[in-house]
MIGUTOR-436700 format. One record per atom (N, C-alpha, C): residue number from 1; atom name; x, y, z. Coordinates in steps of 0.1 Angstrom, whole numbers, plus 5000, padded with zeros to 4 digits. Each point is the difference from the previous one (the first is absolute). Example, Ala and Ser with C-alpha at 12.3 -4.5 7.8 and 13.67 -1.06 7.14 Angstrom:
2
+-----+----+------+------+------+
|   i | at |    x |    y |    z |
+-----+----+------+------+------+
|   1 |  N | 5132 | 4943 | 5078 |
|   1 | CA | 4991 | 5012 | 5000 |
|   1 |  C | 5009 | 5012 | 5000 |
|   2 |  N | 4996 | 5011 | 4993 |
|   2 | CA | 5009 | 5011 | 5000 |
|   2 |  C | 4992 | 5011 | 5008 |
+-----+----+------+------+------+
This chain:
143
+-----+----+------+------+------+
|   i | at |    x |    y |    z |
+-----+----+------+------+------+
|   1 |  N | 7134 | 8166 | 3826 |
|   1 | CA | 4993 | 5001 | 4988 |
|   1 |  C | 4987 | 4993 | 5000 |
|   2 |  N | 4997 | 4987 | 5005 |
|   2 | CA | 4994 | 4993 | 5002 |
|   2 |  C | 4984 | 5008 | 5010 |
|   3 |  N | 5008 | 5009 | 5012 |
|   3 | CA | 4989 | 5005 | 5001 |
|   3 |  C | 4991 | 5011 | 4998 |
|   4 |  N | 5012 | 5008 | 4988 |
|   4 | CA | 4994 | 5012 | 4993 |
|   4 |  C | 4990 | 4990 | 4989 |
|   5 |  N | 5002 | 4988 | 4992 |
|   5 | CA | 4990 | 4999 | 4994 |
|   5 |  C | 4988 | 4989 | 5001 |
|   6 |  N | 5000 | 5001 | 5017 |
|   6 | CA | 4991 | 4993 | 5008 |
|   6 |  C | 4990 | 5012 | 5001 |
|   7 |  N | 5008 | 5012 | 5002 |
|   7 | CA | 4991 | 5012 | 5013 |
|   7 |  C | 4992 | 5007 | 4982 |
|   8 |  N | 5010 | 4999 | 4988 |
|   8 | CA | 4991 | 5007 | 4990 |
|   8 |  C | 4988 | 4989 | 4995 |
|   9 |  N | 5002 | 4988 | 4999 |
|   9 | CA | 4993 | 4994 | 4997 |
|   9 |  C | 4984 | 5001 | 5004 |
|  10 |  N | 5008 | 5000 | 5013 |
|  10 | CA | 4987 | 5003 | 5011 |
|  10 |  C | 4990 | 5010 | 4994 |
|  11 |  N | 5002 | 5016 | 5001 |
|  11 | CA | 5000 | 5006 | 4997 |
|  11 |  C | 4991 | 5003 | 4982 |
|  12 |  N | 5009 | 4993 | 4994 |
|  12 | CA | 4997 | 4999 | 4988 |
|  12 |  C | 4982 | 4991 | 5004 |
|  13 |  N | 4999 | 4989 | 5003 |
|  13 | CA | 4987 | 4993 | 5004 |
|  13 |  C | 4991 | 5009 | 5003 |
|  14 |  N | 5004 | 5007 | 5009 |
|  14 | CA | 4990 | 5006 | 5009 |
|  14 |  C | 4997 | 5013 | 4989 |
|  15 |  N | 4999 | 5005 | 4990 |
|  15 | CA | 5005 | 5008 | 4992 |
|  15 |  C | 4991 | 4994 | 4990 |
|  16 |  N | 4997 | 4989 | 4996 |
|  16 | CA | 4994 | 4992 | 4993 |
|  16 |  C | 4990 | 4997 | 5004 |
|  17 |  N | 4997 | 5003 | 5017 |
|  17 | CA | 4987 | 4994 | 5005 |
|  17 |  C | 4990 | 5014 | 5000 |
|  18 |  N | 5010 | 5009 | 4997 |
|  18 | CA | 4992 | 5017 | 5000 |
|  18 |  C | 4996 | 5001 | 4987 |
|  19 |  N | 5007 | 4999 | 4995 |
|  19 | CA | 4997 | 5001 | 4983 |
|  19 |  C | 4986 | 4991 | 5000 |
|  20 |  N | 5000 | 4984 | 5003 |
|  20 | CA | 4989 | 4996 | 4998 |
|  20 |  C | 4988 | 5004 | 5007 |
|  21 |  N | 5002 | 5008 | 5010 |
|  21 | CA | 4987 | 5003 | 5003 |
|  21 |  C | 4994 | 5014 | 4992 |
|  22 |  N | 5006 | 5006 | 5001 |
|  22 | CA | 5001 | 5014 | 4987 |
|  22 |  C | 4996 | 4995 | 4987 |
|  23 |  N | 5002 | 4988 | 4997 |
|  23 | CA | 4994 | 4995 | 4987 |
|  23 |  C | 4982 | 4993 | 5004 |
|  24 |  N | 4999 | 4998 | 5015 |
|  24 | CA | 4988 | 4994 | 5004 |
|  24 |  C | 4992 | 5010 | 4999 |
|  25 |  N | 5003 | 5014 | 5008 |
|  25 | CA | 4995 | 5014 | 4997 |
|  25 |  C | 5001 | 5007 | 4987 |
|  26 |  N | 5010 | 5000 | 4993 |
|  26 | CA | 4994 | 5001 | 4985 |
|  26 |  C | 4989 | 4996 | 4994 |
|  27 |  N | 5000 | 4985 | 5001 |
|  27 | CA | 4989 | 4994 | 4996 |
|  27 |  C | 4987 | 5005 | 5000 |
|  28 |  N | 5000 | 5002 | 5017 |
|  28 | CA | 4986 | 4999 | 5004 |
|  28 |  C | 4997 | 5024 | 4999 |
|  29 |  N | 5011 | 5002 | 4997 |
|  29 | CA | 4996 | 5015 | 5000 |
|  29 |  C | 4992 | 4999 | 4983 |
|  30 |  N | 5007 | 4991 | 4990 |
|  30 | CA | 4999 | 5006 | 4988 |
|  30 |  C | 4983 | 4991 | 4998 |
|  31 |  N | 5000 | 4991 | 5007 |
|  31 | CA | 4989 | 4994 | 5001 |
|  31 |  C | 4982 | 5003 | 5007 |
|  32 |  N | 5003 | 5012 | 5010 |
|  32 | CA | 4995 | 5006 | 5004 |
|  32 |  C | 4988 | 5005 | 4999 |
|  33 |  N | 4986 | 5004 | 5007 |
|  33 | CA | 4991 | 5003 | 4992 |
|  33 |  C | 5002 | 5017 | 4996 |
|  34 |  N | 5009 | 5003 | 5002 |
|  34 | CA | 4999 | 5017 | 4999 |
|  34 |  C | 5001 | 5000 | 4984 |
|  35 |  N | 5014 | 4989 | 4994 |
|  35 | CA | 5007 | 5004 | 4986 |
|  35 |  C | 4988 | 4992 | 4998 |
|  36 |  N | 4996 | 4990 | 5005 |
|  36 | CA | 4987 | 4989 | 4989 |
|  36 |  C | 4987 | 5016 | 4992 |
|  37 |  N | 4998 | 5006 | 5011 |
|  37 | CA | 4988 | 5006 | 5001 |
|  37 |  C | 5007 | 5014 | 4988 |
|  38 |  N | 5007 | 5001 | 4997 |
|  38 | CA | 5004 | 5010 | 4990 |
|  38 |  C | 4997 | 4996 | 4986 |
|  39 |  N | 4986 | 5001 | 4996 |
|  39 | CA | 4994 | 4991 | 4989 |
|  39 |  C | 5001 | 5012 | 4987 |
|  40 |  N | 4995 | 5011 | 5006 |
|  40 | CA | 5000 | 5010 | 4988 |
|  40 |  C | 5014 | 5006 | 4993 |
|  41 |  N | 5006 | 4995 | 5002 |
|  41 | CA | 5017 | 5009 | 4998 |
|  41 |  C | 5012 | 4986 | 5002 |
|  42 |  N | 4997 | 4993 | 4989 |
|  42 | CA | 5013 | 4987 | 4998 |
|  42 |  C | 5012 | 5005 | 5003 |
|  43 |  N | 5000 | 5016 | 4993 |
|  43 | CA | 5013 | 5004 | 5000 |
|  43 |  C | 5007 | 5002 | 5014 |
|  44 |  N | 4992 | 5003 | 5003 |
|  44 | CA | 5002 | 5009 | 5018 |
|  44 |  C | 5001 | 4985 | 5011 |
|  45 |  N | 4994 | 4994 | 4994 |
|  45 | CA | 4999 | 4985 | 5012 |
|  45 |  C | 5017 | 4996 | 4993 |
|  46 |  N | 5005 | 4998 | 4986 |
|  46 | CA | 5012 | 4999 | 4997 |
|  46 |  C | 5014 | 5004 | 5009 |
|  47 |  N | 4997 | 5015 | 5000 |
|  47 | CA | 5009 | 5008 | 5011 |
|  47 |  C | 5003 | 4999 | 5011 |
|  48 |  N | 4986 | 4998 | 5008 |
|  48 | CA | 4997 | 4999 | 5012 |
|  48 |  C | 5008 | 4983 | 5003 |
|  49 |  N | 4999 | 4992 | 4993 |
|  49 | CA | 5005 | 4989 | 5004 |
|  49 |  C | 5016 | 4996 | 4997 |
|  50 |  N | 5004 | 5012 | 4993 |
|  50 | CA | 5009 | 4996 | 4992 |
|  50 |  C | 5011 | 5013 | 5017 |
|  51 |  N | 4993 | 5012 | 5001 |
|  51 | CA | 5008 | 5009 | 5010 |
|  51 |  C | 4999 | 4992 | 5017 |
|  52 |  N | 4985 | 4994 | 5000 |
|  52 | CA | 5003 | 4988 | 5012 |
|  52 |  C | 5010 | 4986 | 5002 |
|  53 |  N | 5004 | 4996 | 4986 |
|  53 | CA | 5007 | 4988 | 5002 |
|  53 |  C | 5012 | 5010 | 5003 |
|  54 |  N | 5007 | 5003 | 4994 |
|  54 | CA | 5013 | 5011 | 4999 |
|  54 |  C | 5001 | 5004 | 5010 |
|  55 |  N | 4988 | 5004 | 5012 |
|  55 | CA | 5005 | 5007 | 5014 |
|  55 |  C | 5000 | 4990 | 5009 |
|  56 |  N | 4994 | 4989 | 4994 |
|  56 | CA | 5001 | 4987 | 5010 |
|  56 |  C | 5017 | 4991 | 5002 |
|  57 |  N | 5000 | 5003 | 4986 |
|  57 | CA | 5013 | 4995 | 4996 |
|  57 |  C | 5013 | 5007 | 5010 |
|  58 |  N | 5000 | 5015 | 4998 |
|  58 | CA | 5009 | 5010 | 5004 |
|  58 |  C | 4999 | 4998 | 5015 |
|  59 |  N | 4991 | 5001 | 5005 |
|  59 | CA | 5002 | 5001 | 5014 |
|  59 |  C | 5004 | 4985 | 5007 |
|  60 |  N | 4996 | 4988 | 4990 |
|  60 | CA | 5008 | 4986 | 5005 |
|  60 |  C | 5016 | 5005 | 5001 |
|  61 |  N | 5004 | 5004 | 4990 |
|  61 | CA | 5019 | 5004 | 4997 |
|  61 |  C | 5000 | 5006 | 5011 |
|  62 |  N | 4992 | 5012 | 5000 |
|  62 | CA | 5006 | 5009 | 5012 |
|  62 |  C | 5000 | 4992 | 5016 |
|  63 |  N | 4992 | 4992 | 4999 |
|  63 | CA | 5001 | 4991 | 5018 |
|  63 |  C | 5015 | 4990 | 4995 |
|  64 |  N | 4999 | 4991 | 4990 |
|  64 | CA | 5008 | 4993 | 4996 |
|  64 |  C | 5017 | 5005 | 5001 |
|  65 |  N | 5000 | 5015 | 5000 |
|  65 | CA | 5011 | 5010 | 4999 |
|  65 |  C | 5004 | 5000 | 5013 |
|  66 |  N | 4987 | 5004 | 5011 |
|  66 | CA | 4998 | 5004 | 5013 |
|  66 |  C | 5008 | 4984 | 5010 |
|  67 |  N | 4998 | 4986 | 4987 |
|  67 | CA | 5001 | 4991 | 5012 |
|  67 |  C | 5013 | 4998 | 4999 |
|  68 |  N | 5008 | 5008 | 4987 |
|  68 | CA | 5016 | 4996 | 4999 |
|  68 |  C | 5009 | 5011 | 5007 |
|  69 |  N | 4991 | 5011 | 5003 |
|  69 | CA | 5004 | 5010 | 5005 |
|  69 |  C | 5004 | 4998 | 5017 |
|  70 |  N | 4989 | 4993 | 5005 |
|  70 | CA | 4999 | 4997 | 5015 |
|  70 |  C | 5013 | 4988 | 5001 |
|  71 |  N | 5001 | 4991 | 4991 |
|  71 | CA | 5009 | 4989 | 4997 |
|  71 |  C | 5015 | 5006 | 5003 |
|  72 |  N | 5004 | 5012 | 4990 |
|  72 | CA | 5014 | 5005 | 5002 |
|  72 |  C | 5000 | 5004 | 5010 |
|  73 |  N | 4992 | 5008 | 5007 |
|  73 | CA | 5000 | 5007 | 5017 |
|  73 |  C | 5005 | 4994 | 5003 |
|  74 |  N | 4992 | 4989 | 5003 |
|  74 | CA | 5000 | 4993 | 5014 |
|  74 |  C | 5014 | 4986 | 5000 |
|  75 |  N | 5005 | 5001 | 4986 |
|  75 | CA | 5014 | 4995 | 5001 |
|  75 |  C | 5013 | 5008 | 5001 |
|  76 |  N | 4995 | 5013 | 4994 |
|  76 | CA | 5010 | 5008 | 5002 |
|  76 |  C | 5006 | 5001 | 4985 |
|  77 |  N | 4993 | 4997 | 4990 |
|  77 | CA | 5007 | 4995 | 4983 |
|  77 |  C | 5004 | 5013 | 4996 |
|  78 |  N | 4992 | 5014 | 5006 |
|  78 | CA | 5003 | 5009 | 4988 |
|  78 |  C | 5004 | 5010 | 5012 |
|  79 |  N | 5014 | 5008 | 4991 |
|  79 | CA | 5017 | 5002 | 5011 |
|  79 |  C | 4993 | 5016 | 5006 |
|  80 |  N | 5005 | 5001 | 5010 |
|  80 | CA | 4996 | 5013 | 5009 |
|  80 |  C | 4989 | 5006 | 4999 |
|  81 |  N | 4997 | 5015 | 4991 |
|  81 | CA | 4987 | 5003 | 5006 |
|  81 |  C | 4995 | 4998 | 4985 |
|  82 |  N | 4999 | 4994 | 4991 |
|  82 | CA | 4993 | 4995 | 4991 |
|  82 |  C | 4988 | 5004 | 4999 |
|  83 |  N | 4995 | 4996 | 4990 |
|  83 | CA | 4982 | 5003 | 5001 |
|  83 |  C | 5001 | 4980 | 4997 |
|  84 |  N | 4989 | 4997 | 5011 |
|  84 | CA | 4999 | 4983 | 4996 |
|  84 |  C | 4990 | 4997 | 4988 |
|  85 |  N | 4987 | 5011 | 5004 |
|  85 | CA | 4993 | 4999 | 4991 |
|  85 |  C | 5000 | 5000 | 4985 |
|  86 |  N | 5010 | 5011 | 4998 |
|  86 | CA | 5003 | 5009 | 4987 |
|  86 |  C | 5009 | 4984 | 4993 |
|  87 |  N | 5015 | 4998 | 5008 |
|  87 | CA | 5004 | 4988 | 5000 |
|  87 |  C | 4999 | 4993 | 4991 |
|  88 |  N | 4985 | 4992 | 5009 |
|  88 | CA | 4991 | 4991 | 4994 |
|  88 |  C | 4997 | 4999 | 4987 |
|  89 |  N | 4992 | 5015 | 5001 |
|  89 | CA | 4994 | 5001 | 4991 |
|  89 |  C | 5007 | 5000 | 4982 |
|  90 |  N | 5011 | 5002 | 5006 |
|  90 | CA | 5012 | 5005 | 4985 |
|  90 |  C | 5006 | 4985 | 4997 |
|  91 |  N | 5000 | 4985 | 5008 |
|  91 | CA | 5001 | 4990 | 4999 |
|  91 |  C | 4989 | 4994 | 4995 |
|  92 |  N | 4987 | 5000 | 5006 |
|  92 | CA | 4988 | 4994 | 5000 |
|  92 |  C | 4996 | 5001 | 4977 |
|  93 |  N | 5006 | 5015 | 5000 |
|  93 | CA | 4996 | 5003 | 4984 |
|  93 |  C | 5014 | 5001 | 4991 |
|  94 |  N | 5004 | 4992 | 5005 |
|  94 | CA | 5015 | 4998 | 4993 |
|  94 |  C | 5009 | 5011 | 4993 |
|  95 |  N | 4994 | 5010 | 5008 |
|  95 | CA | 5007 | 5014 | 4997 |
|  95 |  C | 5015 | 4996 | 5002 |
|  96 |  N | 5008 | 4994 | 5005 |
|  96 | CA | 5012 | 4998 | 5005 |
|  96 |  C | 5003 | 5013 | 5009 |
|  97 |  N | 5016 | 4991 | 5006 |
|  97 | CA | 5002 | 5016 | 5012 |
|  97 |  C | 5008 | 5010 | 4992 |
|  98 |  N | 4996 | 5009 | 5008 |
|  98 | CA | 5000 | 5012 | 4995 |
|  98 |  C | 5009 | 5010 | 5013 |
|  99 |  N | 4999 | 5004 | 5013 |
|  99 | CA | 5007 | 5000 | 5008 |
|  99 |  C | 5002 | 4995 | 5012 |
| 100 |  N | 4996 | 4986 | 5003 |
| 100 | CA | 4995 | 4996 | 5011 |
| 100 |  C | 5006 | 4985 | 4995 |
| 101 |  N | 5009 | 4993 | 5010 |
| 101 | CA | 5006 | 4989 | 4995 |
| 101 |  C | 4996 | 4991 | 5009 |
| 102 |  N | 4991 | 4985 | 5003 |
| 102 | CA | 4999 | 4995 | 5012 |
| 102 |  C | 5010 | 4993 | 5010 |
| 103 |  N | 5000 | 4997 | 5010 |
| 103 | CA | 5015 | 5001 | 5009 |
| 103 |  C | 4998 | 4984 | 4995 |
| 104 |  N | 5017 | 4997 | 4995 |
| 104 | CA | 5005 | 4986 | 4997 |
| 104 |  C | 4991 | 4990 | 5005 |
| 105 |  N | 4999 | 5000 | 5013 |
| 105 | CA | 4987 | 4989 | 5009 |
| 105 |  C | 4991 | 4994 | 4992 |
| 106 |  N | 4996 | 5008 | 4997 |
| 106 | CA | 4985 | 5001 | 4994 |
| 106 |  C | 5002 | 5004 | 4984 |
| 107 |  N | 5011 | 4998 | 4993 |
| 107 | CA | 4998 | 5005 | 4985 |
| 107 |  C | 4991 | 4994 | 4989 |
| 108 |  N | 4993 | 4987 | 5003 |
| 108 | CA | 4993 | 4991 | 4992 |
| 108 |  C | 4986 | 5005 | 5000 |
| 109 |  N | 4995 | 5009 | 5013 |
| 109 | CA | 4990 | 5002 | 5001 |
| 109 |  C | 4995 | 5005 | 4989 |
| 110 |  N | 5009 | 5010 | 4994 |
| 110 | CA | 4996 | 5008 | 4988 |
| 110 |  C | 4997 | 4993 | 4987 |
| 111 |  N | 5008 | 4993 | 4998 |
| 111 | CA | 4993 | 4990 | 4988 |
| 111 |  C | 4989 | 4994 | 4997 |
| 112 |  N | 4998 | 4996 | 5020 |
| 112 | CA | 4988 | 4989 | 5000 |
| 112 |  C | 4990 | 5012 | 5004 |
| 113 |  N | 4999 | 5010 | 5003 |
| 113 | CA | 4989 | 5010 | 4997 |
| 113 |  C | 4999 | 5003 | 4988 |
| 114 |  N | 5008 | 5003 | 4992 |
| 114 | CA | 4995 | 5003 | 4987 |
| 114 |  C | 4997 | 4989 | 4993 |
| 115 |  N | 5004 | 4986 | 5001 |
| 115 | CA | 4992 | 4987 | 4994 |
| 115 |  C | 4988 | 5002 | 5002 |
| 116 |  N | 4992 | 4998 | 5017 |
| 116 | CA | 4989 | 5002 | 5003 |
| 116 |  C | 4992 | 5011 | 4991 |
| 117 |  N | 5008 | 5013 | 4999 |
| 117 | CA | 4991 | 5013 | 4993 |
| 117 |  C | 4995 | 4996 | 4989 |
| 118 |  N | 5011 | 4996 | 4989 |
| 118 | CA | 4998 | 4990 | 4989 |
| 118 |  C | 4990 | 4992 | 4999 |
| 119 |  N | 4996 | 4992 | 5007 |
| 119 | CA | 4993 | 4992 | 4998 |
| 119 |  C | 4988 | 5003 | 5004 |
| 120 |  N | 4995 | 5009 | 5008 |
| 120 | CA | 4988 | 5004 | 5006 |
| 120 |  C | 4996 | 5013 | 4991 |
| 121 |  N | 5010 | 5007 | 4992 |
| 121 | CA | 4996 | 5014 | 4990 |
| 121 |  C | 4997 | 4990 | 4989 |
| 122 |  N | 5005 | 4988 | 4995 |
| 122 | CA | 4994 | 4989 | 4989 |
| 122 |  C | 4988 | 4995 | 5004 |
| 123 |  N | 4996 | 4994 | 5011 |
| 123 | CA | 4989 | 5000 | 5005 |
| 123 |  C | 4987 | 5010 | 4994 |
| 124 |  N | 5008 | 5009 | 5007 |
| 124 | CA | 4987 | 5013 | 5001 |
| 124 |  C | 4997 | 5002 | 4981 |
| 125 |  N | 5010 | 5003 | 4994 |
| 125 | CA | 4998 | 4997 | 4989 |
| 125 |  C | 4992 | 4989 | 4991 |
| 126 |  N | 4998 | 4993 | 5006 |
| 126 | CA | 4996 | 4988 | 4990 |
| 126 |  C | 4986 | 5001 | 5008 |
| 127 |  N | 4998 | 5007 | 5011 |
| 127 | CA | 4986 | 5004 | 5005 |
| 127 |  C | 4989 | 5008 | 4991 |
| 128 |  N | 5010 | 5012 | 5000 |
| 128 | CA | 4997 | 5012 | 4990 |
| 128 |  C | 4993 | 4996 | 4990 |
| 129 |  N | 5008 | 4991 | 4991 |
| 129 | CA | 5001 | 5000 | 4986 |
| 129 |  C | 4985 | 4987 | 5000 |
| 130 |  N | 4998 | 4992 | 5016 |
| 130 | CA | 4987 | 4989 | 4995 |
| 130 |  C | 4993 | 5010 | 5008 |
| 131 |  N | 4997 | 5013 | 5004 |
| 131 | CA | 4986 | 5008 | 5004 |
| 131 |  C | 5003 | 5009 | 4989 |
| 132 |  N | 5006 | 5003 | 4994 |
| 132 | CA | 4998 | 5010 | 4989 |
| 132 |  C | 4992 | 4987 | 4991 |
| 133 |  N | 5002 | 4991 | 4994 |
| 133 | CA | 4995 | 4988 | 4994 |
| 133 |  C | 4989 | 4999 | 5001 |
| 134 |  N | 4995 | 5000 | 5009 |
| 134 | CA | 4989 | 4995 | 5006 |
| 134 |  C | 4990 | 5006 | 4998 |
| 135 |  N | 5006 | 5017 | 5007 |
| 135 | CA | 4990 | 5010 | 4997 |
| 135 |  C | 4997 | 5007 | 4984 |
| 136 |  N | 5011 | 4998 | 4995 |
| 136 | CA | 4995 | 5005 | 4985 |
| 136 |  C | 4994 | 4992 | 4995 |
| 137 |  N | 4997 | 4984 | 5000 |
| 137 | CA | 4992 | 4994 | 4994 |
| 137 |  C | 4984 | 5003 | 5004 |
| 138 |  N | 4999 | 5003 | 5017 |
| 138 | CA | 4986 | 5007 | 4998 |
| 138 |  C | 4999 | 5008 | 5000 |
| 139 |  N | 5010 | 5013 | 4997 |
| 139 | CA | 4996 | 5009 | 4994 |
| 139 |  C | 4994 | 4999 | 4982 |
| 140 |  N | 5010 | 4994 | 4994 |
| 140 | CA | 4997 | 4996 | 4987 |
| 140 |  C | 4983 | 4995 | 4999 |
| 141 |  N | 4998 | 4990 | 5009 |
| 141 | CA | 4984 | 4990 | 5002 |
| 141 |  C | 4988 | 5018 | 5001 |
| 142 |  N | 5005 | 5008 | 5009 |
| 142 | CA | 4991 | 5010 | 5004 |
| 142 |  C | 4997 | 5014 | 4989 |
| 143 |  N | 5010 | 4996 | 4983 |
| 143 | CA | 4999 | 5009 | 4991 |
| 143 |  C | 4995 | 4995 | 4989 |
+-----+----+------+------+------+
């Protein structure tokens, strides 16, 4: 047990260290001179930053998904021909299982993927909600 929640832990970290750079690249996307330079149209620079944080976001989950995916492989967590990815991904968003049960070995992994997902979809959220913030107030400044 000890080293299933060594090897998630792990995992979970490294998971954390993707998320934070996806939040470094958020930044600097929404910061950017392309969205600065959208002077005439508040509304449209609103969108644009609002549909770039959101794909910045999505494609962090989707590697973050990819790094739990490679994780069950290569231990062997999810039973015969599985999908590891799919797996994952139904743990990672706390979908719970559905037909895919992880082999006893490894049955913690699924919790502590979905903790991780948890915490990194709250993340992303509380991203959202301070660039939506952010940006409506200069949009509001620009009317």
């Amino acid at each position: 047990m000890l080293v299933v929640l060594l090897v998630g832990t792990g995992v979970s970290l490294l998971n954390i260290a993707i998320h934070a750079g996806a939040m470094a690249v958020l930044v600097h996307a929404v910061g950017s001179r392309f969205v600065k330079a959208i002077h005439s149209n508040a509304l449209a620079r609103l969108v644009i930053v609002m549909v770039t944080a959101v794909a910045v976001l999505m494609a962090a989950h989707i590697v973050e998904v990819g790094v739990w995916s490679a994780l069950y492989q290569w231990v062997g967590a999810t039973p015969g021909e599985a999908n590891d990815f799919g797996f994952a991904f139904v743990n990672y968003t706390t979908l719970g299982y559905g037909n895919i049960v992880p082999v006893p070995q490894w049955e913690l992994l699924g919790p502590m993927t979905a903790m991780n997902g948890v915490l990194l979809f709250g993340w992303s959220t509380a991203v959202l909600f301070q660039v939506l913030t952010v940006s409506y107030k200069e949009l509001e400044q620009r009317l």
